[in-house]
C-alpha positions in Angstrom: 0.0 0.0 0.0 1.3 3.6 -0.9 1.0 4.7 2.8 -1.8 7.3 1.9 0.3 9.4 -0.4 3.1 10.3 1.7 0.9 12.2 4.2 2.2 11.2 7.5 -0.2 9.8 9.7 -0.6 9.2 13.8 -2.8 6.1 14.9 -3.8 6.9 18.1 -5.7 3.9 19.7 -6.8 3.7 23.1 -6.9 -0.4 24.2 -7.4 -2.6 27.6 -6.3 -5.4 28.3 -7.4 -8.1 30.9 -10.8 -9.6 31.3 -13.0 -8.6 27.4 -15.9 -9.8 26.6 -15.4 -12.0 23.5 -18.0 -14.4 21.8 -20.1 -14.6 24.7 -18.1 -15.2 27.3 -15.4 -13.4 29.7 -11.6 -14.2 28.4 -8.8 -12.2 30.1 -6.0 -10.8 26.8 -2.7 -10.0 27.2 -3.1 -7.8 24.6 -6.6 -5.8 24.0 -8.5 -6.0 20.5 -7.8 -2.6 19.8 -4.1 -3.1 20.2 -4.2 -6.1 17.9 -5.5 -3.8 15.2 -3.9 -0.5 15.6 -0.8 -2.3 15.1 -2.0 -3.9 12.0 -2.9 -0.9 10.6 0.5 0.6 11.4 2.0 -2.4 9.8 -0.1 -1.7 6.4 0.1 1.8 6.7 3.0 3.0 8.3 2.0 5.4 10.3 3.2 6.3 14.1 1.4 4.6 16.7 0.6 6.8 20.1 -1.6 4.9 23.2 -4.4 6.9 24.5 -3.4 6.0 28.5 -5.1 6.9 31.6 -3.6 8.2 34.4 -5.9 5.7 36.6 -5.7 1.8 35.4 -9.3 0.4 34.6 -9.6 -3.0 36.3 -8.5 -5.9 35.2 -11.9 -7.5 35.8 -14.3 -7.1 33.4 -17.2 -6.2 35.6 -15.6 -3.5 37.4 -14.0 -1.9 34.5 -17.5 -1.3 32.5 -18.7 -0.5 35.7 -16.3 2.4 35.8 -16.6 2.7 32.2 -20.4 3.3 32.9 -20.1 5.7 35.3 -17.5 7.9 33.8 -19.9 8.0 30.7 -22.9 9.2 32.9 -20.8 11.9 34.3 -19.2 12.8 31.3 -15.6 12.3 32.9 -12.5 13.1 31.3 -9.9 10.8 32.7 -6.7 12.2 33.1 -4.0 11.0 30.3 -0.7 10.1 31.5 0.7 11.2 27.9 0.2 13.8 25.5 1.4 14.3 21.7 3.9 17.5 21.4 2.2 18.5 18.3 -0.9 17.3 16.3 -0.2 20.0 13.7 2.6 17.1 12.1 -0.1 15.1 11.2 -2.7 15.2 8.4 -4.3 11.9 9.0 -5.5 10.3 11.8 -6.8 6.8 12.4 -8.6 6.9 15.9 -9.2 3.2 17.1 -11.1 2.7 19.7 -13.5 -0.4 21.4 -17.2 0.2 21.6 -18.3 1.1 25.5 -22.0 1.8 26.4 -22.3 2.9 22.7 -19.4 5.2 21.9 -15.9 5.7 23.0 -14.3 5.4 25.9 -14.1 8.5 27.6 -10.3 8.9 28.1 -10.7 8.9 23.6 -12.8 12.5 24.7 -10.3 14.0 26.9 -7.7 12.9 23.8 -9.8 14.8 20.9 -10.5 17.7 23.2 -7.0 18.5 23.8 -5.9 19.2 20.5 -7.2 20.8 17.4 -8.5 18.4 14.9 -9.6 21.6 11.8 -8.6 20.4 8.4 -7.3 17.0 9.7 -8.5 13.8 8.1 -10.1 11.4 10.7 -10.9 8.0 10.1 -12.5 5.7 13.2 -11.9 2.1 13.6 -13.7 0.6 16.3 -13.5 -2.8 17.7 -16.9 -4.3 19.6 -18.7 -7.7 19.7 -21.7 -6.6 18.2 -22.5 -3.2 18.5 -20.8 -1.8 15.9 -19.7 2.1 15.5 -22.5 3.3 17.8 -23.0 6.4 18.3 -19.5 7.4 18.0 -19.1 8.5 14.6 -21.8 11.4 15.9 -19.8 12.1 18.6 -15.9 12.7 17.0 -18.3 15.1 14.4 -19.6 16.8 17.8 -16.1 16.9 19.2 -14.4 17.3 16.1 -16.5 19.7 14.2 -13.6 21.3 11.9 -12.4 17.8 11.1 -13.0 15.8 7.8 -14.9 12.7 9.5 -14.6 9.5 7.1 -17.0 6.3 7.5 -15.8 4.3 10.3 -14.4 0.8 10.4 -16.4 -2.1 12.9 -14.3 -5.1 13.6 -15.5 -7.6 15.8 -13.9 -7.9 18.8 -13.2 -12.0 18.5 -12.4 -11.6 14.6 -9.4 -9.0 14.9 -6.8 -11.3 14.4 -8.2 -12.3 10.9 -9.2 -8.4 10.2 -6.4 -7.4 8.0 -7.9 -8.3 4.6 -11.2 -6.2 6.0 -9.2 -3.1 7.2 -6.7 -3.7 4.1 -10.3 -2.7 2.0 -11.3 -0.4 4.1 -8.5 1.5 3.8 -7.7 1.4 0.3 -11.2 2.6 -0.7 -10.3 5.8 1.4 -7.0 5.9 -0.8 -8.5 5.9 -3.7 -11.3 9.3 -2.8 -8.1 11.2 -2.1 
């Protein structure tokens, strides 16, 4: 793949490892879904990779983590990132991967796009889930992101992300060829 044209690109992904839910049943990964597939698409495309961390851990155990998943979305948190970029401005692309909690992203993926601004930046969402797609995410980068060019987001199933590369290979080249 050309690597978008030589436009440099960040993929900023925000993952968790430890207990996911994954074809119907609790399985604790060493590595999170999201991980698995930023990294694939930094293979494919290139691109620099940056983690979207927290400052506080999410649990390990599944339960308590969407429970503090849950909550944080109720009160709109914004938790704290241990790292920042230096400078968005040396990127004109950004893939934002991201998993599917309580229907859109995880908040720290907020307190990341509301730190920097995204005007006349190409953003393309991949999000990982097991089974509810994009949600309501796309809606809310636009609503975060208003200056930004939003592109039609990428759903890979949580339990299929490991076989995902033809998918996001596609996915990717049909935004290569509109530009």
């Amino acid at each position: 793949m050309n690597k978008f044209n030589d436009k440099k690109i960040l993929i900023a992904y925000f993952s968790r490892e430890g207990g996911n839910y994954v074809s119907g049943r609790i399985v604790n990964l060493s590595v999170g879904n999201t991980e698995v597939v930023a990294k694939m698409i930094q293979s494919i495309t290139g691109g620099e990779l940056f983690r979207i961390n927290t400052v506080k851990k999410y649990p390990d155990d599944y339960t308590e983590a969407t429970k503090v998943a849950q909550q944080e979305l109720r009160d709109n948190a914004r938790p704290e990132l241990s790292e920042y970029l230096d400078n968005i401005d040396d990127y004109e692309i950004i893939i934002l991967c991201y998993p599917n909690w309580w229907g859109t992203m995880p908040m720290p993926v907020f307190t990341f796009l509301e730190k920097y601004d995204f005007t006349e930046k190409t953003i393309l969402p991949v999000c990982t889930h097991e089974g509810s797609g994009l949600g309501q995410s796309e809606r809310d980068i636009r609503k975060t992101c208003p200056n930004a060019r939003l592109e039609k987001g990428l759903a890979i199933k949580g339990s299929n992300v490991h076989s995902a590369q033809p998918e996001i290979e596609k996915w990717l080249q049909k935004f290569m060829n509109n530009n």
